[in-house]
C-alpha positions as CSV (number, residue, x, y, z in Angstrom):
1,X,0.5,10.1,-22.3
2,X,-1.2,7.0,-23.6
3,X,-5.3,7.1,-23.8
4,X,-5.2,4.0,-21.2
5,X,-2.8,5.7,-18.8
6,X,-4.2,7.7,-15.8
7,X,-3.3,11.1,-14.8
8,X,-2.9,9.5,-11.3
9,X,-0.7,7.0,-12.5
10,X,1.5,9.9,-14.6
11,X,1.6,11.8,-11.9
12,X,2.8,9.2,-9.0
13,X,5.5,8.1,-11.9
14,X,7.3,11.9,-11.4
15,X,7.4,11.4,-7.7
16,X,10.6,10.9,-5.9
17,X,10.9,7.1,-4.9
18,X,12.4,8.1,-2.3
19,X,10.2,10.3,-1.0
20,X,7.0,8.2,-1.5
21,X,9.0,5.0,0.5
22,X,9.2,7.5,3.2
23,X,5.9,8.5,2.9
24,X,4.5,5.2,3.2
25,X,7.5,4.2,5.7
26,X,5.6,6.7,8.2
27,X,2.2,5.7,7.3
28,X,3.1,2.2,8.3
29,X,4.8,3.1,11.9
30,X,2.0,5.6,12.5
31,X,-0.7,2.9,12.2
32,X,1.5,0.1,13.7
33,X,1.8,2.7,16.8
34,X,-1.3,4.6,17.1
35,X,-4.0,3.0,19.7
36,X,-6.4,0.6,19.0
37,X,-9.0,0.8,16.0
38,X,-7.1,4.3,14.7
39,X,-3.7,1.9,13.9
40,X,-6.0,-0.6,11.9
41,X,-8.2,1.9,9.5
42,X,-5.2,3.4,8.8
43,X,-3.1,0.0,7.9
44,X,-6.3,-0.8,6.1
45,X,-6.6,3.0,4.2
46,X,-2.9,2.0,2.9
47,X,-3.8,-1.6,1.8
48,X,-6.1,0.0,0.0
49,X,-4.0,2.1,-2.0
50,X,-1.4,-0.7,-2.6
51,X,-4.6,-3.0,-4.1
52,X,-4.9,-0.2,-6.4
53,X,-1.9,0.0,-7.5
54,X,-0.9,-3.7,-7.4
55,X,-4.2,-4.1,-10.3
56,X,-2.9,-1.5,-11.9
57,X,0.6,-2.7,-12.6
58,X,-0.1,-6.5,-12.3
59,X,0.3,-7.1,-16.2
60,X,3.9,-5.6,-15.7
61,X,5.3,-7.7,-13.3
62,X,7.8,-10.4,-12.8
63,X,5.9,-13.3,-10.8
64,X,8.2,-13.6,-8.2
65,X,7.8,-9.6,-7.6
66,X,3.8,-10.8,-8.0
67,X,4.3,-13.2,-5.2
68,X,6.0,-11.0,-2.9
69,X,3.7,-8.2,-3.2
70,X,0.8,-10.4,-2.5
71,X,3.0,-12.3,0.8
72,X,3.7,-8.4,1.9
73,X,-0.4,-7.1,1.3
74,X,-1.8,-10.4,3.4
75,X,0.5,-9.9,6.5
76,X,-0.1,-5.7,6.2
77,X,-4.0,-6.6,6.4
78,X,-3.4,-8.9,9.1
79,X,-1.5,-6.6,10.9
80,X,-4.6,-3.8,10.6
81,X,-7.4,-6.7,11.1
82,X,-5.3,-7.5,14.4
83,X,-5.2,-3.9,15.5
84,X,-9.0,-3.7,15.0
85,X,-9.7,-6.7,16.9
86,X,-7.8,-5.9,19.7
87,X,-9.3,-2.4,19.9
């Protein structure tokens, strides 16, 4: 492991891909479906984690993978800010 290289960031790398697009798959049907303000912290909790990770592995990307990650983040937070409104 290199000294600028998480452990989180090692350990997400031995996950199953398929697994974790599942994972988040369900995280993002939960919060589009669950009532009110619950839907939107929890769209917002997962934004979260995807800024994260999007600083973490900005240097390493394409720009048109850049772009799209940023066009998917903004309608996923206005998705949750929605939700919360509404509730």
């Amino acid at each position: 492991m290199q000294r600028t290289q998480s452990p989180v960031l090692s350990r997400l790398a031995r996950l199953n891909p398929t697994a974790v697009f599942l994972a988040a798959l369900a995280l993002v049907l939960v919060g589009l479906f669950a009532p009110g303000p619950a839907g939107g912290v929890l769209l917002l909790v997962l934004a979260g984690v995807l800024v994260w990770l999007m600083s973490v592995t900005w240097p390493v990307q394409a720009p048109a993978t850049r772009m799209l990650r940023l066009v998917m983040l903004t309608l996923l937070i206005a998705v949750a800010l929605a939700k919360l409104m509404v509730g």
